[in-house]
C-alpha positions in Angstrom: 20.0 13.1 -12.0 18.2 13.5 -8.8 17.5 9.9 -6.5 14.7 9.3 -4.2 14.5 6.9 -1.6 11.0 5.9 -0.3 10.1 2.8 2.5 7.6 0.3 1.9 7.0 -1.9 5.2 6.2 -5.2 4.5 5.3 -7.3 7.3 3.6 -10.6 8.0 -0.2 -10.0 9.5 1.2 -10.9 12.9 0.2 -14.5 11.9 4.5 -15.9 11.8 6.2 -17.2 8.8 3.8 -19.1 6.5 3.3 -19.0 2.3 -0.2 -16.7 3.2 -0.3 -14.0 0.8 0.4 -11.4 3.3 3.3 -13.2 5.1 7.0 -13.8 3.9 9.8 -16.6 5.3 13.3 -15.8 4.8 12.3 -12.7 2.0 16.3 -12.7 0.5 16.1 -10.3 -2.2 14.1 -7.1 -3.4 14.0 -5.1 -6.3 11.7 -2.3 -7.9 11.1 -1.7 -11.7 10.3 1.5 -13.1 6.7 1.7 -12.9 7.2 1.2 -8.8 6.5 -2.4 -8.6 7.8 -3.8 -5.9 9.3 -7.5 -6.2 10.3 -9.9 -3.6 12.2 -13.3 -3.5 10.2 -15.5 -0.7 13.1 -17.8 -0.1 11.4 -19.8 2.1 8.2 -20.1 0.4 9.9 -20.9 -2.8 8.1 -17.8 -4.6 8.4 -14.0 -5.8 6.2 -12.0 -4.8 4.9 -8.5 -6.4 3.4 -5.3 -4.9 1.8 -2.7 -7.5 2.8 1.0 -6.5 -0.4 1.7 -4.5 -1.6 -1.4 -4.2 -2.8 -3.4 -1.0 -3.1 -6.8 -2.3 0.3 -8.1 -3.3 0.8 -11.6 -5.4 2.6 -14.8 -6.3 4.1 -14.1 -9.9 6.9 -16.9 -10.2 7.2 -20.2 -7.8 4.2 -21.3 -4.7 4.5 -24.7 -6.9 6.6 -26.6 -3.9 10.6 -26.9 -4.1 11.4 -28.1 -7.4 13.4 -28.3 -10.2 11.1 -27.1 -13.0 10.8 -24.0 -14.8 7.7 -22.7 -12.3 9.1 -24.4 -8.8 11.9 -22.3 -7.2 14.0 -23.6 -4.4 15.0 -20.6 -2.2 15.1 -17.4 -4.5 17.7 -15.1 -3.2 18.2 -12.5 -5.6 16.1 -10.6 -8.6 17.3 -8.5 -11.7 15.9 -6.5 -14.5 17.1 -6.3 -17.7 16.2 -3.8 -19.8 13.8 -5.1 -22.0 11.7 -6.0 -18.4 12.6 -9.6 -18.1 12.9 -10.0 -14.5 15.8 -12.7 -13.3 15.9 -15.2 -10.2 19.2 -16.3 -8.6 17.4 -20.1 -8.1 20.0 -20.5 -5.0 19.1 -23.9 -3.9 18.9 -25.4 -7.9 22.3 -23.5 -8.7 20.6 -22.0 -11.5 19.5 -18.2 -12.9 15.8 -18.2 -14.5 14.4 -15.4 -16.8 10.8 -14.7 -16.4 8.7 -12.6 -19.0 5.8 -11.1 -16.3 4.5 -8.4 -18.4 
């Protein structure tokens, strides 16, 4: 089975840590399905954030609601999972909690 590594830079437009699309705060966890999507838990912007293979524009998928405790607030994502069947999982650090999302 042959493994490739590639970079992706992710950076924050030179404009500091804010929730802006392009800008992250305390990113604590990263993971990449197999179609090369590129997932990020925002801790400090209480969100996940995706990046199509190829794309420029990135997006909120899960949280940007404010620090909460219901099923589309996060409070400080620190790590994401797949399982096999695509359903992507948040470690939910600050509500002690694991969520399962369904982001086809």
């Amino acid at each position: 089975m042959e493994e490739r590594c590639k970079t992706r830079h992710c950076r924050d437009g030179g404009q500091g840590e804010e929730n802006g699309l392009t800008q992250l705060s305390y990113p604590q966890g990263v993971v990449v399905d197999q179609l090369g999507t590129v997932y990020v838990a925002d801790g400090g912007n209480n969100r996940i954030m995706r990046w199509p293979k190829g794309a420029r524009q990135e997006s909120v998928i899960v949280g940007g609601h404010g620090e909460g405790g219901q099923s589309n607030q996060l409070n400080r994502p620190i790590g994401l999972s797949f399982d096999r069947h695509g359903n992507l999982y948040a470690v939910d650090f600050g509500k002690h909690r694991v969520q399962k999302f369904n982001i086809e």
